[in-house]
N, C-alpha and C positions, 0 to 999 in steps of 0.2 A: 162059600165066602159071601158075606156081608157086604153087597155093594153101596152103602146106600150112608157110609160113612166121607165123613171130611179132610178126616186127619190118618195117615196108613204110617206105616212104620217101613223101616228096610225090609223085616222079614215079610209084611204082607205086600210088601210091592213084589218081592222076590216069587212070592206064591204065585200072584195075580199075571205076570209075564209066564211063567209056566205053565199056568192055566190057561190063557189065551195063547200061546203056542201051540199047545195040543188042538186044542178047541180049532183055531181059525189054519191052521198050516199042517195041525197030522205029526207035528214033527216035536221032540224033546227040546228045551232051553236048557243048556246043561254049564252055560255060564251065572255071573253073578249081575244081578240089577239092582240099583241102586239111588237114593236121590243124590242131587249134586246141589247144593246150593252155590256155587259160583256161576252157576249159567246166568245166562242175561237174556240174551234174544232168541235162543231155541227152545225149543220144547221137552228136546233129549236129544240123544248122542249114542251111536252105534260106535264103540272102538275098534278099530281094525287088529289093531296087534292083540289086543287081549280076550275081543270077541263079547267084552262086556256092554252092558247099557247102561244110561245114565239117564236119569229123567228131574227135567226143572221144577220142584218142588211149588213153584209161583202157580203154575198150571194148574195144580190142584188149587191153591187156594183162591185164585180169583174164577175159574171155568168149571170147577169139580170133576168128579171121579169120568164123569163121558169123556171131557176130554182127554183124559190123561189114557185112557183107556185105547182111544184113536192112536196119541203119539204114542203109546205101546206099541200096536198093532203096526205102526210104519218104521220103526226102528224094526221091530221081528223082517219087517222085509227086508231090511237091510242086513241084517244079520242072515237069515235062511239061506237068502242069494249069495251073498259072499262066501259063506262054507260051500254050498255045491259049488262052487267055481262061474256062477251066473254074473250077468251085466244087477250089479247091486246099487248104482250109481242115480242120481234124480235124474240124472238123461238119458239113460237106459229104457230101451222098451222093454224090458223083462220086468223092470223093477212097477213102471207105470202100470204092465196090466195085472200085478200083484196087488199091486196097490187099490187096482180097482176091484179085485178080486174078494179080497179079505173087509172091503169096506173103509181102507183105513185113510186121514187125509193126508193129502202131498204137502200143506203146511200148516201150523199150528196159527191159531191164536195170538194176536199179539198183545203180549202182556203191558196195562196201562203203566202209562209211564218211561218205559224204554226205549221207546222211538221218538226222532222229532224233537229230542232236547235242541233247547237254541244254544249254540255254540258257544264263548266268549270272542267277540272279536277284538282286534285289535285295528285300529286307524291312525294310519302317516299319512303324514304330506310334507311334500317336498317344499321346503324354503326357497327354492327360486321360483320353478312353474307352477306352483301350488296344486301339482297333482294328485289326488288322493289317493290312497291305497288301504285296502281294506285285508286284515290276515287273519287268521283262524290263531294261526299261533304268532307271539312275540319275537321280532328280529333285534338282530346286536345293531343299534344305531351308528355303532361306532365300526362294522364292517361292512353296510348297506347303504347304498344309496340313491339316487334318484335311477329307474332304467329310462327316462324318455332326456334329463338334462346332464345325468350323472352329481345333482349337487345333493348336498346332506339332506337327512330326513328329519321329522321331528313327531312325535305320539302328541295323538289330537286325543 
């Protein structure tokens, strides 16, 4: 297989986790992998119930194929360990010295853009004490009011 491309399809992601199974653990991948574009802050995702993987298609396009290749190789650790009935868990020491075994990293890449957004806030203050208050999210002015005087609030 052709590593040395940008763009993979399901069927060659599917190959390429088969391939690196054999290759780095000896052992068959005998589920299905696939990309997910709903991921946001992971890399991929090992499913427990279904035994499948899921890899964040972003990885590939901003870090290329080494990387996705890694979050390959630490999802397979997740996966191997869980089927034999091993500690498959990031706090497991079984899974840590697979992980250092096989080469693969314990965290991906953080894709730009994802982290670090500035949040909207929101600012009251209290009409008597003129205390300010600062929220992440919007309160019902009409059910909230001051915690230091108890009097109404108002959005600054």
């Amino acid at each position: 297989m052709d590593k040395n491309f940008l763009h993979l399809e399901n069927e060659q992601l599917q190959a390429l986790v088969e391939e690196l199974s054999l290759e780095y653990f000896g052992l068959p991948f005998v589920h299905r992998a696939f990309f997910n574009n709903r991921l946001r802050t992971t890399g991929g995702r090992y499913m427990l119930k279904s035994h499948n993987i899921e890899i964040n298609p972003k990885q590939l396009k901003h870090f290329g194929l080494a990387e996705v290749i890694g979050i390959i190789k630490h999802e397979l650790c997740h996966y191997h360990l869980h089927l034999q009935g091993k500690g498959y868990q990031h706090r497991d020491p079984e899974f840590k010295q697979l992980l250092e075994k096989v080469g693969a990293p314990r965290y991906c890449q953080v894709i730009p853009g994802t982290l670090n957004k500035k949040q909207t806030t929101h600012i009251y203050q209290c009409t008597k004490c003129e205390l300010v208050f600062e929220r992440k999210r919007r309160i019902n002015l009409q059910k909230y009011v001051c915690g230091r005087c108890r009097s109404k609030l108002k959005k600054i």
